[in-house]
C-alpha positions as CSV (number, residue, x, y, z in Angstrom):
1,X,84.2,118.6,116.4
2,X,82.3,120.9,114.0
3,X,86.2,122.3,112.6
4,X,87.1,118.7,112.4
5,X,84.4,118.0,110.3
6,X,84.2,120.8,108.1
7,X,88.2,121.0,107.3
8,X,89.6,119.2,104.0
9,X,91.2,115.8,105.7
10,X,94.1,117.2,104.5
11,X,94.4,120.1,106.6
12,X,94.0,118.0,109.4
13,X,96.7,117.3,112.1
14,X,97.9,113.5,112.6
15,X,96.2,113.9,115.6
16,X,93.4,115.9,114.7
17,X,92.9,112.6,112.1
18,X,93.1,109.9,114.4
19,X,90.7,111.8,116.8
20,X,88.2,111.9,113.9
21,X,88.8,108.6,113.2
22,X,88.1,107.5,117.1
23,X,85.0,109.8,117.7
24,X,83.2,108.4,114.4
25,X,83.8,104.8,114.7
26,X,82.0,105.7,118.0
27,X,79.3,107.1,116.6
28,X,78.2,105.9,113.3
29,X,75.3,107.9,112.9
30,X,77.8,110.9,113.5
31,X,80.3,109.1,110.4
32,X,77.0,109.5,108.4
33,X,76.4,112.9,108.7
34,X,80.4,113.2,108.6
35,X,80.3,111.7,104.7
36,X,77.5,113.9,103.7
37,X,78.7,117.0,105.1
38,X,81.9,116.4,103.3
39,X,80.4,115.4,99.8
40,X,78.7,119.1,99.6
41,X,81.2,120.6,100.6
42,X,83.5,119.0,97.4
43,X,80.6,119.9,95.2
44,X,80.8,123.6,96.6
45,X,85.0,123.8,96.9
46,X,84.8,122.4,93.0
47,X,81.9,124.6,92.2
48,X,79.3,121.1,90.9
49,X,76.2,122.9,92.5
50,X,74.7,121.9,89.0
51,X,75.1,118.3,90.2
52,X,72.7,119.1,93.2
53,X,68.9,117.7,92.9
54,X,66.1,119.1,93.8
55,X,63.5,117.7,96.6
C-alpha cells in the first residue's frame, strides 16, 4: 500500500491503479492522507520546498 502511495500514478500498473482506486474509495480518511502525501512529494520531485509554510 505504502509503494502504491508513494509512486508517481504514472508508474503505476493498470492494476496497481484500479487497486488504489478500490482501497481509497474504501477508506476516505486513507484518500486524505493519499492527496497530501502526494502534494509533498510534487513540491519535493519539483524542488518548491520554498512554497512550504511554517507551523
Amino acid at each position: 500500500m505504502t509503494r502504491r502511495l508513494t509512486l508517481h500514478r504514472d508508474r503505476l500498473t493498470d492494476d496497481q491503479a484500479q487497486r488504489l482506486k478500490e482501497i481509497l474509495a474504501r477508506w476516505p480518511a486513507l484518500d486524505g492522507t493519499a492527496h497530501q502525501v502526494r502534494a509533498f512529494a510534487e513540491l519535493m520531485n519539483n524542488r518548491q520546498g520554498r512554497d512550504l509554510t511554517s507551523g
